[in-house]
C-alpha positions as CSV (number, residue, x, y, z in Angstrom):
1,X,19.3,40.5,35.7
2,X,16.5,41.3,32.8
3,X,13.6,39.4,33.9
4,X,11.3,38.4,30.3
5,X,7.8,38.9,30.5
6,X,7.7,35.1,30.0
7,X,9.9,34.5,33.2
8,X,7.4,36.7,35.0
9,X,5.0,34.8,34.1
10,X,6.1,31.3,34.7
11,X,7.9,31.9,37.8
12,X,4.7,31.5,40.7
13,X,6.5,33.7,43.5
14,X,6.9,36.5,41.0
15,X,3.9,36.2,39.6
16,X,2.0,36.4,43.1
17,X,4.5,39.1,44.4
18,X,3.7,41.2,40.8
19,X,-0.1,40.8,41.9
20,X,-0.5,42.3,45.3
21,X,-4.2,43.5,44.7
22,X,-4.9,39.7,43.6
23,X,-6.5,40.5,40.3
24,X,-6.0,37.1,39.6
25,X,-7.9,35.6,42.5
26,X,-10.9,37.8,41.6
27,X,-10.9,36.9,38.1
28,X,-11.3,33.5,39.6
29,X,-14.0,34.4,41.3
30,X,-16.4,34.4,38.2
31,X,-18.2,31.2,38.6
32,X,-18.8,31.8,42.4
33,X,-20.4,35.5,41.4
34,X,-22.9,33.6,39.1
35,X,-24.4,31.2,41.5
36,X,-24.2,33.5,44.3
37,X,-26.3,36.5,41.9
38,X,-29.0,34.1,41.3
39,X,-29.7,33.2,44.9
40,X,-29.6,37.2,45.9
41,X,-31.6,38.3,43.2
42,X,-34.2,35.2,43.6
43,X,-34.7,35.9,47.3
44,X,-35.5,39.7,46.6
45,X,-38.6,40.8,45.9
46,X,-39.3,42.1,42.6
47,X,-42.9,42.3,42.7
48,X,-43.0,46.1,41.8
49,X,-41.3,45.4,38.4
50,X,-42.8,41.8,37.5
51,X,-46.7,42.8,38.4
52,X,-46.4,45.9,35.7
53,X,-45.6,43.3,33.0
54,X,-43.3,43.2,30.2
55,X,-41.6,46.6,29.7
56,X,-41.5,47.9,26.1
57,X,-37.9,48.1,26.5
58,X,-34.6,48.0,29.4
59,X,-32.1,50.7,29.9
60,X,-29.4,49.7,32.0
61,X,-27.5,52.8,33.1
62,X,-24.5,52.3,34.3
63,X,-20.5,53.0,34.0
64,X,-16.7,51.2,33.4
65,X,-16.8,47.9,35.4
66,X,-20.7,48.0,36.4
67,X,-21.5,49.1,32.5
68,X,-20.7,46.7,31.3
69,X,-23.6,44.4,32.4
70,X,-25.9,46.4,30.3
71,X,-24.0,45.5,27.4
72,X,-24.0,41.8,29.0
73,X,-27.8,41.5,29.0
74,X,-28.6,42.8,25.4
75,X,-26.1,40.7,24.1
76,X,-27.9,37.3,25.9
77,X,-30.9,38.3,25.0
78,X,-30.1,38.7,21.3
79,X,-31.6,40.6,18.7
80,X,-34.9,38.4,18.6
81,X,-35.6,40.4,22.0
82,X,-39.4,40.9,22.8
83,X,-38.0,44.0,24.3
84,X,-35.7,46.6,23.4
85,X,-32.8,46.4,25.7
86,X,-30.3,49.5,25.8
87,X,-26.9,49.7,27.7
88,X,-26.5,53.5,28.9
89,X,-23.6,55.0,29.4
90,X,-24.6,58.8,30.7
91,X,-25.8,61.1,33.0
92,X,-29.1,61.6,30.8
93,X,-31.7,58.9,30.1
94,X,-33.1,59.6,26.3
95,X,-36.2,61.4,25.6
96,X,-38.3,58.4,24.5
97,X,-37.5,56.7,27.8
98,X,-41.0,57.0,30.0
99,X,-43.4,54.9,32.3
100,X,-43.9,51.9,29.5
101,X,-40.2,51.1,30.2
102,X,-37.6,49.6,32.7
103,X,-34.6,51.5,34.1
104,X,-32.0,49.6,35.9
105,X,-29.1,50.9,37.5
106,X,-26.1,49.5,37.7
107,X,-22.9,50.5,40.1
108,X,-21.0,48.4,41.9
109,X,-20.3,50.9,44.9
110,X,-23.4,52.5,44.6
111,X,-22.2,55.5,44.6
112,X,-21.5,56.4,40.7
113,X,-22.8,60.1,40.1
114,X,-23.7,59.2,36.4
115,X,-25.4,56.3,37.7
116,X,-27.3,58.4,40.4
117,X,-28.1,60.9,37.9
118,X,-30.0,58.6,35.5
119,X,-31.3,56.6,38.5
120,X,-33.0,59.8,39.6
121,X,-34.1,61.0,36.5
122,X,-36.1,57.4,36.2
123,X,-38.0,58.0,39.4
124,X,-38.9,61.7,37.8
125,X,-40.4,60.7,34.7
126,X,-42.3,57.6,36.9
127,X,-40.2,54.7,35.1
128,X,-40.6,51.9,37.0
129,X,-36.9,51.0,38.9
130,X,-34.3,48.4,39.9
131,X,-31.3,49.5,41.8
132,X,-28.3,46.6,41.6
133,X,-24.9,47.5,43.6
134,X,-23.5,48.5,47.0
135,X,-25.8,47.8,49.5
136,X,-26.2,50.6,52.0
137,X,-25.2,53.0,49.6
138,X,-27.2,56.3,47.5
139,X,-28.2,54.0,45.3
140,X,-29.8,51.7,47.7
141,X,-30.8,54.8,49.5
142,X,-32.7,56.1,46.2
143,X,-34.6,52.8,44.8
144,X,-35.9,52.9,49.1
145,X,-36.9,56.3,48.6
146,X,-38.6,55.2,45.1
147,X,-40.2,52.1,46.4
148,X,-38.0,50.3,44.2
149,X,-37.0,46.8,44.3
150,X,-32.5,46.9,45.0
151,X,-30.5,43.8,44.4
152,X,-27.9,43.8,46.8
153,X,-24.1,42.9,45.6
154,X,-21.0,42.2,47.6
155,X,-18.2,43.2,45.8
156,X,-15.0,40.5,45.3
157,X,-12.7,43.4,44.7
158,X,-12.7,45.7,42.1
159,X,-15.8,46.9,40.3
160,X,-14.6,45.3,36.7
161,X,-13.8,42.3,38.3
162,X,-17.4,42.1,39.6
163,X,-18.7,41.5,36.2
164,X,-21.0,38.6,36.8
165,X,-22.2,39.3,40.2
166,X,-23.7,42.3,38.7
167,X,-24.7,41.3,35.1
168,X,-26.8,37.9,36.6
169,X,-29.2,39.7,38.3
170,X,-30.2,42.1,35.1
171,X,-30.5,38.5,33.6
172,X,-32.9,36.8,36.4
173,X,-34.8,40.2,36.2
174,X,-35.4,39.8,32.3
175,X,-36.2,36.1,32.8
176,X,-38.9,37.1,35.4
177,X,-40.5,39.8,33.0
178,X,-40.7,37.2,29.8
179,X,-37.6,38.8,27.9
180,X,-34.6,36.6,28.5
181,X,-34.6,32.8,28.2
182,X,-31.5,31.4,30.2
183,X,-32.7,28.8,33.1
184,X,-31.3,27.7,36.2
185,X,-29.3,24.9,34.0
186,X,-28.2,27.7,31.5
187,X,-26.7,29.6,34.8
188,X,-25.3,26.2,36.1
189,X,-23.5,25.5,32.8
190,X,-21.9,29.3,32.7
191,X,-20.8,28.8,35.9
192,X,-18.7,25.2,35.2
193,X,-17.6,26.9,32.0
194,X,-15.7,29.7,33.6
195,X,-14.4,27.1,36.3
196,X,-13.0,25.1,33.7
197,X,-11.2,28.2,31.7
198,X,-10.4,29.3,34.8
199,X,-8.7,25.8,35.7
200,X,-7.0,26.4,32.3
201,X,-5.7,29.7,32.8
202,X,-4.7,29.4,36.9
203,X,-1.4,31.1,38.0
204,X,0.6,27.9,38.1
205,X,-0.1,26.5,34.6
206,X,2.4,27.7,32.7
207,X,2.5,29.5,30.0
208,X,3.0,27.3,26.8
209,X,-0.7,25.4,28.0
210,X,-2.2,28.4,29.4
211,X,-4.1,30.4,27.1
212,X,-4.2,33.2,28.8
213,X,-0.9,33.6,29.5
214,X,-0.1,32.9,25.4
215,X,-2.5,35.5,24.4
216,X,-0.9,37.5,27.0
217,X,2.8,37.5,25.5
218,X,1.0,37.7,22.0
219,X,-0.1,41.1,22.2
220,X,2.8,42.4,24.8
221,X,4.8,45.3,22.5
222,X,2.0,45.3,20.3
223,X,-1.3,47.3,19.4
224,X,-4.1,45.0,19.4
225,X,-7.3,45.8,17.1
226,X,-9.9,43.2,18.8
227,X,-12.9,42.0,16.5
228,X,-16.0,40.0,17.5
229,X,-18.1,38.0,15.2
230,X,-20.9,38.8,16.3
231,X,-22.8,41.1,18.0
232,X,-22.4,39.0,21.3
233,X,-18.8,38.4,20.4
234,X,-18.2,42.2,19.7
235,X,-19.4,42.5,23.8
236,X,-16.5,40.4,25.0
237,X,-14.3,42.6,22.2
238,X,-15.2,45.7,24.3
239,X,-14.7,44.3,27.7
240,X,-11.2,43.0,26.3
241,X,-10.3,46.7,25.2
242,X,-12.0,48.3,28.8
243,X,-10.0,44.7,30.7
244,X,-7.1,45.5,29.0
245,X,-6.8,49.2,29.7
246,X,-7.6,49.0,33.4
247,X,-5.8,46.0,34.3
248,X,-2.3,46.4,31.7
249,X,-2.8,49.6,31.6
250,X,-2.7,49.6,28.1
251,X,-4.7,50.5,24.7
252,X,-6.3,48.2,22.5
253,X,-9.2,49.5,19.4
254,X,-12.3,47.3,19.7
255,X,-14.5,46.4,16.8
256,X,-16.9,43.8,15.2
257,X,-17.9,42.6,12.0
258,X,-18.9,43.2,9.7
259,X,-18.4,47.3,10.6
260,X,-15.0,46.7,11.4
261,X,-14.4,45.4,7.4
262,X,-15.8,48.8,6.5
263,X,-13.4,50.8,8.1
264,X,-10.6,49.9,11.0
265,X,-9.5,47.3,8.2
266,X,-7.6,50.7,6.6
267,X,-5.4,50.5,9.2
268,X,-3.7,47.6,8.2
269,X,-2.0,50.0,5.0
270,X,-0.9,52.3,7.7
271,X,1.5,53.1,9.8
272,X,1.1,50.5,12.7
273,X,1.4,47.5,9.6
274,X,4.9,46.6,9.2
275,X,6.3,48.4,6.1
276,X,8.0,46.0,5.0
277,X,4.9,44.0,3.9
278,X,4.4,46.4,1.6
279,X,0.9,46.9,1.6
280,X,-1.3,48.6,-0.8
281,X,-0.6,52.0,0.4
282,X,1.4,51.2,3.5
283,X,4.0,54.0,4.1
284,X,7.3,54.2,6.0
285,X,7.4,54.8,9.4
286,X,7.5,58.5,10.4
287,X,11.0,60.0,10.6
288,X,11.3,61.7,14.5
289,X,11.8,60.7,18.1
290,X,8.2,58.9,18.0
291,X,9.1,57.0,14.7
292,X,11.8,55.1,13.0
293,X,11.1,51.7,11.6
294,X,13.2,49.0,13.7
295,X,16.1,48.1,11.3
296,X,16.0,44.3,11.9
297,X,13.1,43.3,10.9
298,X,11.4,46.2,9.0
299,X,8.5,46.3,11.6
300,X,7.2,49.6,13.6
301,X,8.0,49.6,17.1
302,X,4.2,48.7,17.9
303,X,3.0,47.0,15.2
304,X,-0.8,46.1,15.4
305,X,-2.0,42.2,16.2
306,X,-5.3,41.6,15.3
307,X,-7.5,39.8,17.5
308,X,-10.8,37.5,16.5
309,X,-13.0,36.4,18.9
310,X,-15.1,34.0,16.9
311,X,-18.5,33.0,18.0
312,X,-20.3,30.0,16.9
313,X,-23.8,31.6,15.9
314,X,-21.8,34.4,13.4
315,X,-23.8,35.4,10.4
316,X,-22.5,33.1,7.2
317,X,-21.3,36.4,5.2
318,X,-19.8,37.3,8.6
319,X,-17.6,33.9,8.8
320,X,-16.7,34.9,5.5
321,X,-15.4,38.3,6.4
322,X,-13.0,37.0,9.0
323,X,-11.2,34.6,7.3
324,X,-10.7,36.9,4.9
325,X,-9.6,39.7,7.3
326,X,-7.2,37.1,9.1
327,X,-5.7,36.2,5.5
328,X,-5.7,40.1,4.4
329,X,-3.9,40.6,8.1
330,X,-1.2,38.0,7.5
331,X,-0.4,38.6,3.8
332,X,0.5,42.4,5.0
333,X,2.7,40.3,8.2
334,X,0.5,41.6,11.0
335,X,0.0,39.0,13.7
336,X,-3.2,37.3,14.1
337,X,-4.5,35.5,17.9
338,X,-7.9,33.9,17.3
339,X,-10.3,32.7,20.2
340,X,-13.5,31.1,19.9
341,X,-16.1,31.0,22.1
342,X,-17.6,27.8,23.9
343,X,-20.9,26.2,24.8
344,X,-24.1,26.4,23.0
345,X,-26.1,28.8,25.3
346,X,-25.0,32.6,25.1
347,X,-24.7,33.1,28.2
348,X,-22.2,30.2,28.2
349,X,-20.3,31.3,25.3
350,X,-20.1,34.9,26.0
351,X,-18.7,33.7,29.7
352,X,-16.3,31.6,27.5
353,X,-14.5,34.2,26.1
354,X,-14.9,36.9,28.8
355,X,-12.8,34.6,31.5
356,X,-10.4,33.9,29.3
357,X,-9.9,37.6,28.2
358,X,-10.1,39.1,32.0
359,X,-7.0,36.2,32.8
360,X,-5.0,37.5,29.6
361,X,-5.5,41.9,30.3
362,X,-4.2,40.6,34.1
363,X,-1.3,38.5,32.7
364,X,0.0,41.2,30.3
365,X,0.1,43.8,32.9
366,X,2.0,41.5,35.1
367,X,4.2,40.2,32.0
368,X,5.0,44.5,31.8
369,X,5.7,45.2,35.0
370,X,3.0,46.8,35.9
371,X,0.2,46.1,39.1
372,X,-2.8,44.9,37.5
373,X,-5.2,46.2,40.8
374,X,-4.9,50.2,40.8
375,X,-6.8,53.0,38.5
376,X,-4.9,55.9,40.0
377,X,-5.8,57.9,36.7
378,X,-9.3,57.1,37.4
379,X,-8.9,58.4,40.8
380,X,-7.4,61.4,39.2
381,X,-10.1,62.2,37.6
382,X,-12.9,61.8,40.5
383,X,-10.2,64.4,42.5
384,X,-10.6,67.1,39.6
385,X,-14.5,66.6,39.4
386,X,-15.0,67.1,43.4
């Protein structure tokens, strides 16, 4: 029998048998990563970093998963920053990056060579250093060696999983050093907001009042183009696009606005729109094994879904832009999934929409029969390099 990918869903045995890794248990994690990160990072001692003063800016290095909280902490701390804060993604630190500033590494095992690299090209040019990751580990092994203050984190699984027990103690660290406002009550209230979307979203709510699960049969068979509001909001788009490849093992284009108006908005003329729309400039489907337009309903066989991820503090031109992206989207036939983000804090509303988005990239790799928990191409890769 031809099991749906709503039948996957819904049915709890399958869903739990489809999920051997138990993604979904460390998604559900989250709220338990945030409390226990600011305990760790509280009870280390960052005297090193904190007596030298406010840096003139923070680079977070780090990769994938543990990357991502670079990209976590500039988008809390906002653009009003009394400190530039830059997310790095590379082997190489940039040229203007010397003693006046703060280098934190990020890797979840502690052993990511990029990582390293940077890491030890920050104890080189005397850059004052935080290692956050594996404990016992090079990394660990490198901030001892540098004098450098290491925030220890226990892994709940895999590293992209781990997303808040290492993003919370770049946070506590900015706090400390006058650049990021968040509190203990700002942590507190991040932490009962991912508990209640992840009481929303649990395995055994099914799917016609779980969001996650909805959003997850939403863009199964389609492309998704995901847009955030904001520069916060375009975060959570990336982590969607980098949640959705690892865990569905599938593609998605990220954006935000209002860049995305001025370019990836062309794409809804081409040839993942549905033809039939019409479109100013939309064109046929290609004629060959890849193409064909499906005869039913005129659409292509992955037609694109956009995706809005709508945070409360967007710019008023901004708000603007998406309603009239979401009506341009429609008029041309192309699905449209909107999420907003909740809370007041940004901590709390970026942890709003990340939970909810981690549940979804799980759920439509179970809905498409595929286990959410292994990289193997990733592993691939790390073979070739050796």
């Amino acid at each position: 029998m031809i099991m749906t990918a709503q039948e996957r869903l819904d049915d709890l045995a399958l869903l739990e048998a489809a999920d051997p890794g138990g993604m979904l248990r460390q998604v559900a994690s989250a709220a338990a990563q945030v409390r226990t990160a600011v305990r760790v990072t509280a009870e280390t001692d960052l005297g090193p970093v904190v007596s030298a003063g406010r840096p003139r800016a923070i680079v977070v290095t780090g990769m994938g998963g543990s990357g991502v909280a670079g990209d976590v902490l500039s988008a809390v701390c906002g653009p009003g920053c009394a400190s530039q804060v830059v997310a790095l993604h590379d082997y190489q630190l940039p040229g203007w990056v010397g003693a006046a500033d703060l280098v934190i590494a990020v890797s979840c095992s502690g052993a990511t060579e990029e990582t390293l690299a940077a890491a030890g090209e920050a104890v080189r040019r005397g850059c004052p250093l935080v290692g956050v990751g594996g404990a016992d580990s090079p990394l660990a092994m490198l901030a001892e060696q540098a004098r450098a203050p290491f925030v220890p984190v226990k892994p709940v699984g895999m590293p992209r999983a781990t997303l808040w027990g290492l993003s919370i103690p770049l946070l506590v660290i900015a706090e400390r050093l006058g650049v990021a406002d968040v509190s203990a009550e700002g942590y507190e209230s991040a932490a009962a907001g991912l508990e209640r979307v992840s009481h929303l979203c649990r395995p055994d709510s099914e799917s016609f009042v779980n969001p996650a699960k909805t959003l997850a049969l939403e863009l199964a068979g389609t492309l998704p183009m995901i847009w955030g509001s904001s520069p916060l909001a375009g975060v959570a788009a990336y982590r969607f696009a980098c949640q959705l490849n690892e865990n569905a093992k599938y593609p998605a284009v990220p954006g935000v606005l209002p860049e995305a108006n001025h370019n990836q908005v062309v794409a809804f003329d081409g040839a993942f729109a549905p033809w039939a729309a019409g479109g100013a400039g939309a064109v046929p489907w290609p004629d060959g094994p890849a193409g064909g337009v499906n005869e039913e309903d005129g659409r292509p066989p992955v037609p694109l879904r956009l995706v809005i991820l709508r945070d409360s503090r967007e710019h008023p031109q901004v708000a603007r832009r998406r309603e009239a992206s979401v009506d341009l989207a429609e008029q041309r036939g192309i699905g449209v999934s909107e999420l907003a983000a909740e809370g007041g804090r940004p901590l709390e509303r970026l942890a709003s929409l990340i939970q909810l988005i981690d549940y979804a990239s799980v759920y439509l790799g179970i809905a498409s029969g595929v286990d959410p928990a292994p990289a193997a191409a990733i592993g691939d890769l790390k073979d070739r390099m050796a």
